[in-house]
C-alpha positions in Angstrom: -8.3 9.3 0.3 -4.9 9.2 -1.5 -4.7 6.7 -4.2 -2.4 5.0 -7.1 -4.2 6.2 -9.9 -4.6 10.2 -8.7 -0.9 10.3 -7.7 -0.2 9.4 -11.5 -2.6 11.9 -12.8 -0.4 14.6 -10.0 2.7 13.0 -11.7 2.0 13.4 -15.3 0.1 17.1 -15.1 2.0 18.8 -12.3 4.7 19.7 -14.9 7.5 21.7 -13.3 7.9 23.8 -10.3 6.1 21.7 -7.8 7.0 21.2 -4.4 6.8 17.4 -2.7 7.0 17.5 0.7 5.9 14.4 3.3 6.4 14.5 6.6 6.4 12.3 10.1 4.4 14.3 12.0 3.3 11.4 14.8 1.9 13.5 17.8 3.2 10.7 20.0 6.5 12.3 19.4 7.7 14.2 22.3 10.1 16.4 19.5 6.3 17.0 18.4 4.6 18.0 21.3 6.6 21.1 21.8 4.9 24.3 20.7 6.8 24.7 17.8 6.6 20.8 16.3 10.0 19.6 15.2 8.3 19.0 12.1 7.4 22.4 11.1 11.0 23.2 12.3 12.4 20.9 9.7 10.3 22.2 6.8 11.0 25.5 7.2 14.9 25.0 7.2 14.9 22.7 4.0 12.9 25.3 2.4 14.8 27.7 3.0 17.5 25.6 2.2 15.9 24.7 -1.0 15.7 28.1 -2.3 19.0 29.8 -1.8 19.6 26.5 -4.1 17.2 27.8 -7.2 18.2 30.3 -9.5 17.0 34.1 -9.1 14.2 33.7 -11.5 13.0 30.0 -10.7 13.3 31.4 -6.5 11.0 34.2 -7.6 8.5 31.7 -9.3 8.5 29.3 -6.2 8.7 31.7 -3.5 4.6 32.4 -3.4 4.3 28.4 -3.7 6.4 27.9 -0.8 4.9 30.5 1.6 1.8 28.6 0.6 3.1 25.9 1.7 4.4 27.0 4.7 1.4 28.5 6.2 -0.4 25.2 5.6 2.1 23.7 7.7 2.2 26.2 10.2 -1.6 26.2 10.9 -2.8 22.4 10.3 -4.1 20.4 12.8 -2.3 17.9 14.2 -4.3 15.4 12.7 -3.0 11.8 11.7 0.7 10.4 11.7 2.0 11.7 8.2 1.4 14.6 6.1 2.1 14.7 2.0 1.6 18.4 0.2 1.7 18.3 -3.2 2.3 22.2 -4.2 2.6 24.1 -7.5 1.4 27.3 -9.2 -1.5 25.4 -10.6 -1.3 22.0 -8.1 -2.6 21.9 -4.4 -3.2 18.3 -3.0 -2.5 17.9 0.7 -3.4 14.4 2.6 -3.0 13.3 6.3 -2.7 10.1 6.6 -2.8 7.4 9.5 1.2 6.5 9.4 4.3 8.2 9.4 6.2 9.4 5.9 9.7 10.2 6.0 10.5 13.5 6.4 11.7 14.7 2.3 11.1 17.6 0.5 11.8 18.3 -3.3 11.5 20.3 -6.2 10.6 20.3 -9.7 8.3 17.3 -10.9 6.5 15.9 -8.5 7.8 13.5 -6.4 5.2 10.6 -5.5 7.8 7.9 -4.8 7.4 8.3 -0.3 3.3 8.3 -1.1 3.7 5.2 -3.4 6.0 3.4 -1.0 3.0 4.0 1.8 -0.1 3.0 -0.5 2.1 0.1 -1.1 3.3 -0.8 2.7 -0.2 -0.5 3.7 -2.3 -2.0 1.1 -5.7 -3.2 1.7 -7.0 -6.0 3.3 -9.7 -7.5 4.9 -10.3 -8.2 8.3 -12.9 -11.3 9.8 -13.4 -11.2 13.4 -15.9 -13.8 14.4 -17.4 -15.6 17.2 -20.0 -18.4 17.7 -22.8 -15.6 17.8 -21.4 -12.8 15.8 -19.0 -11.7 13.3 -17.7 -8.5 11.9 -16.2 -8.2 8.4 -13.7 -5.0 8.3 -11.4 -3.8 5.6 -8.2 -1.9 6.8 -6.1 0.6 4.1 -3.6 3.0 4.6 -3.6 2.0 8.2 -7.2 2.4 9.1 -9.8 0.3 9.6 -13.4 0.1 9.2 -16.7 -2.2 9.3 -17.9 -3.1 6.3 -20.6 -5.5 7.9 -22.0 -7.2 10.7 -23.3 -10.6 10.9 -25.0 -11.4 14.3 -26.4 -15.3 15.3 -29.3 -15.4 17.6 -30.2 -18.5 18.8 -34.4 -18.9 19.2 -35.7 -22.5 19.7 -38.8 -21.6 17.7 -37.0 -20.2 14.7 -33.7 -21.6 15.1 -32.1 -18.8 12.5 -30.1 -16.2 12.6 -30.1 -12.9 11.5 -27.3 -11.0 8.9 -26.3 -7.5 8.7 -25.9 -4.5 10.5 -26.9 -4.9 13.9 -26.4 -2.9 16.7 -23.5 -3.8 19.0 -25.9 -4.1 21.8 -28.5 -6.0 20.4 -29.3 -9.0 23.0 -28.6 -12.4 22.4 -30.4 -14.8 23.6 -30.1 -18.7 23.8 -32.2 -21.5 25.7 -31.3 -24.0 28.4 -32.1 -27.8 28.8 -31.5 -30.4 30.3 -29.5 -33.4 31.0 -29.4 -36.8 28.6 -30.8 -37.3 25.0 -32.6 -34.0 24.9 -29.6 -32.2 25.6 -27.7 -33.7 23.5 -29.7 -33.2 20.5 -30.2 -29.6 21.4 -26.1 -29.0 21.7 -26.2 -30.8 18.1 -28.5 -28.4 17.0 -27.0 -25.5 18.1 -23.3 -26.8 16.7 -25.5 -27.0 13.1 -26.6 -23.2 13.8 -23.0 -22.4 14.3 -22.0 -24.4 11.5 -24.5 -22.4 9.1 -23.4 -19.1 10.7 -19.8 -19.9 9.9 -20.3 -20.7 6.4 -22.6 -17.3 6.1 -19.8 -15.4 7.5 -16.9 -16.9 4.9 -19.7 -16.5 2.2 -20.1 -13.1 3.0 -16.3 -12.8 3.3 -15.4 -14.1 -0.4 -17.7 -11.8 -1.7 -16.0 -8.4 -0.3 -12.5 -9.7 -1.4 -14.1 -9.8 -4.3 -15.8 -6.8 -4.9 -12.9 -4.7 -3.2 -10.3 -6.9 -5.6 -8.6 -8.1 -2.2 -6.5 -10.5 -2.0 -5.4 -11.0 2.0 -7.3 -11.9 4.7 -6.5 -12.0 8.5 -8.8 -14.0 10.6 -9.0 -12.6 14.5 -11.7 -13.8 17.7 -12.5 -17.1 18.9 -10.2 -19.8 17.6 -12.5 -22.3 17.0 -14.7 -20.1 14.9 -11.7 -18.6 12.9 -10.6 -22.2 12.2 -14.8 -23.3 11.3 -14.7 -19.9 8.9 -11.0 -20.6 7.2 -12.4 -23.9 6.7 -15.7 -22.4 4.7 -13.6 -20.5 2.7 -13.6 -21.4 -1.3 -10.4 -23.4 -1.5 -8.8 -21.0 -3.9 -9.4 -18.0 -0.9 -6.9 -20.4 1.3 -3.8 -18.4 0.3 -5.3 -15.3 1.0 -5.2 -15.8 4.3 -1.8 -14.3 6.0 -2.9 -14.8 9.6 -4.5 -15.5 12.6 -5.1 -13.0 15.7 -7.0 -13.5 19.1 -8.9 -10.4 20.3 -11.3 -10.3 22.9 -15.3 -10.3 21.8 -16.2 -6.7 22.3 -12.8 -5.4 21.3 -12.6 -1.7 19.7 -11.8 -1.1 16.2 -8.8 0.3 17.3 -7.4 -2.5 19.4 -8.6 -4.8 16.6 -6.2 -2.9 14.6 -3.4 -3.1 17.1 -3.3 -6.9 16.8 -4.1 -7.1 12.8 -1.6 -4.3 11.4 2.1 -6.0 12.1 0.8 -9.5 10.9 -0.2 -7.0 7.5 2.8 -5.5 7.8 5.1 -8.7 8.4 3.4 -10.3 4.9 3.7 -7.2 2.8 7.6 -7.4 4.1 8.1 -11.0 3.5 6.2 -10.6 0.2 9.0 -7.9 -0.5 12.0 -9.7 0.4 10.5 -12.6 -1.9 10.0 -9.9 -4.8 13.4 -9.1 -4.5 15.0 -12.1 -4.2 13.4 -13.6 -7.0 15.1 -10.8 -9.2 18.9 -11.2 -8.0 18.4 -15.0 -7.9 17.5 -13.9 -12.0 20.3 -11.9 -12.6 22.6 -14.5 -14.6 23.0 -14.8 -18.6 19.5 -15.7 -20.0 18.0 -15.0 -16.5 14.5 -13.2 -16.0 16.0 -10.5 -13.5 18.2 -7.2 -13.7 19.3 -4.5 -11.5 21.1 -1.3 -11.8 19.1 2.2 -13.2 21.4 1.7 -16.5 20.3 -1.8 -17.1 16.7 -1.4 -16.1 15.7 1.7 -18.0 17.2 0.2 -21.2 14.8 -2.8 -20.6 12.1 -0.7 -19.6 12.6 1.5 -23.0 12.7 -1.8 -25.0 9.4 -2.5 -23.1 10.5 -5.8 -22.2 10.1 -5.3 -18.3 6.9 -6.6 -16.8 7.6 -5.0 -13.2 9.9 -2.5 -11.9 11.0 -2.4 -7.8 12.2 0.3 -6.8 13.3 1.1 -3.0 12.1 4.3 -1.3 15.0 6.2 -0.7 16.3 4.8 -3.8 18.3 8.1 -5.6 20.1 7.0 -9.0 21.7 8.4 -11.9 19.5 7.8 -14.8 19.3 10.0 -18.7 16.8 10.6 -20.5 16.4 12.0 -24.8 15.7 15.6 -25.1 13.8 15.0 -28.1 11.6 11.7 -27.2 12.0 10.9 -23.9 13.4 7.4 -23.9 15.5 6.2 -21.2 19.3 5.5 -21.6 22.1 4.0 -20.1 23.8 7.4 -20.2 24.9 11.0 -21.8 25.5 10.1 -25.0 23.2 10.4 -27.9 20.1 8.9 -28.0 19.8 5.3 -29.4 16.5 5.7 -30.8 16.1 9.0 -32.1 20.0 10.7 -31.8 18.7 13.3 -29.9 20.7 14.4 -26.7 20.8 13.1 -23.7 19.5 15.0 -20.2 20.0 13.7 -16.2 16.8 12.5 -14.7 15.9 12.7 -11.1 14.6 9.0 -10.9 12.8 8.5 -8.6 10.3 11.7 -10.1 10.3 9.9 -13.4 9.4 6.5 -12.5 5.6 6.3 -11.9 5.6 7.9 -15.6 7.9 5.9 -17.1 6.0 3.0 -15.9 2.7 3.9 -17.0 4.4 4.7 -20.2 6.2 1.4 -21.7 3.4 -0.8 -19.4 5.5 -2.2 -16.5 4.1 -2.5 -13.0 6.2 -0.6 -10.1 6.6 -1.5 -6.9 8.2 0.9 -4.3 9.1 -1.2 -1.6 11.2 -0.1 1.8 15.1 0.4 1.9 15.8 -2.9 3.3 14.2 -4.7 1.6 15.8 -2.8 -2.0 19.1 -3.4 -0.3 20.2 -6.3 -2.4 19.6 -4.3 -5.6 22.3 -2.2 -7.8 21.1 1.4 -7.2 18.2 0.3 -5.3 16.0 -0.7 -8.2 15.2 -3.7 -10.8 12.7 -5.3 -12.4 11.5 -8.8 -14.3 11.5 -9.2 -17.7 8.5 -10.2 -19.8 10.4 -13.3 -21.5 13.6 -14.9 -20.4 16.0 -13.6 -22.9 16.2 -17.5 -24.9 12.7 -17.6 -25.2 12.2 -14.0 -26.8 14.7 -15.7 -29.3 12.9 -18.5 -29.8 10.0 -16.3 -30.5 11.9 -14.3 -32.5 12.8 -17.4 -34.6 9.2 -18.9 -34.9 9.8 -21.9 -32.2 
């Protein structure tokens, strides 16, 4: 499974000479369903492309990489939505993945920017489909979901419990019928309680995967009555977690489950975007906490006064770098800290490791959403620019 943390670690070692290549490779595609897929058709012209591009000598050092690469494309199952290939002299790291990538190929350092932007679109989160006899507790990522557990309720006049965990889906549940008057309604009481308890098990069990997992979104989905009995079970701080609300039928498949839950996902991480976003140009003003541009945000990144960095997907800058110790700049001339001289970055390879390096959190976020942004990226400083005076001067 493709994550943050190994993409850095492909980032920082893959060194030169690797080729990045994603791909949408969606087999509901009817440019995909030909014999040739249009997708192996694409890679194959922007490699070639590519390297007429390079150099005698750098095409000679590539060339065994790419055929590599090639032949993986050529012969992998069509498997998934998306493909990423990660592919170097001494780097091979290929994922399929449940969702389409855009179709981008480069070469050099490696470019994790289209992987990032996907492991940020579909972040985790957990799914709580219950009823008044059963629940399941599911946790979705990078577009697939799975159960995590099973709480079933079986009502039994001699017991009146219920059973948690796994159980099979077609265990039989069984309840007891009565009649008219006082005894009935003591018994509907009873049973309400049982639900009640079940309920409360179910958000119990639910606040302690968010926990363990470190996720922080919920989407409840099944009966409405029962969602609204669970949300309301919730610890009060877990509230906000949750980003929504779907109905699904009781013995709904995972994948229509999915079906319902992903674009409520989707519509949050997007709103929580366009939030991100705005909250940095409604910041960009004298003594303001935001800043755009790739000049402006690497010279705050290099002062390590940025706390996070957005960046959109497709987001292609200008952006220099020292020679001698790598610290951003806001262009060709010498280098502010050092004097060394000055060489062009390719951006969007640079950023996961400049990040990581002066201890700013990135988000990659989707072109519309970047859109408001000089160059496509920005960020939030640390301290408003009056109050790191302040500190400066002992207030």
């Amino acid at each position: 499974m493709v994550d943050a943390e190994r993409l850095n670690e492909i980032v920082k070692a893959g060194g030169d000479g690797v080729f990045s290549l994603s791909l949408n490779t969606d087999p509901s595609l009817a440019e995909h369903q030909r014999p040739n897929p249009a997708y192996r058709v694409w890679t194959h012209n922007a490699v070639r492309r590519l390297l007429r591009r390079l150099s005698p000598e750098a095409r000679e050092r590539a060339e065994p990489v790419a055929h590599r690469m090639l032949a993986h494309v050529d012969t992998m199952p069509q498997e998934g939505r998306g493909t990423a290939v990660f592919a170097g002299p001494d780097l091979w790291e290929t994922y399929t993945l449940p969702f389409s990538l855009p179709n981008h190929l480069a070469y050099g350092r490696p470019d994790a920017v289209p992987v990032l932007w996907a492991i940020h679109e579909y972040a985790p989160y957990a799914l709580v489909v219950v009823f008044h006899d059963r629940a399941r507790l599911l946790v979705a990522y990078l577009g697939e979901t799975a159960v995590v557990d099973e709480i079933t309720l079986e009502l039994a006049t001699e017991q009146w419990g219920f059973k948690y965990g796994r159980t099979a889906t077609s265990s039989r549940r069984s309840g007891v019928g009565v009649g008219r008057g006082t005894q009935s309604d003591a018994y509907q009481a009873r049973v309400l309680a049982q639900y009640r308890r079940f309920w409360r098990a179910v958000a119990e069990a639910a606040a302690r995967t968010l926990a363990a997992r470190r996720i922080d979104r919920i989407i409840l989905a099944g009966n409405k009555e029962a969602a609204a009995a669970v949300f309301a079970a919730l610890p009060r701080p877990l509230h906000s977690a949750v980003v929504g609300t779907v109905a699904v039928a009781p013995h709904a498949t995972l994948a229509e489950i999915q079906a319902r839950a992903l674009p409520v996902a989707l519509a949050h991480r997007h709103g929580r975007d366009r939030r991100l976003v705005r909250s940095i140009v409604e910041e960009r003003r004298p003594e303001g906490m935001g800043l755009d541009g790739a000049a402006a945000t690497l010279e705050a990144l290099a002062a390590g006064k940025l706390r996070i960095i957005v960046a959109g997907r497709d987001m292609h800058a200008a952006a220099w770098a020292c020679s001698r110790c790598g610290v951003p700049g806001a262009g060709a001339a010498q280098c502010a800290a050092c004097g060394g001289s000055m060489h062009r970055l390719t951006l969007p390879w640079e950023l996961p490791v400049l990040a990581a390096r002066y201890g700013a959190a990135l988000e990659v976020v989707g072109a519309d959403a970047a859109a408001p942004l000089a160059d496509g990226i920005g960020g939030l400083l640390r301290y408003a620019p009056a109050a790191a005076v302040n500190l400066r001067r002992g207030a």
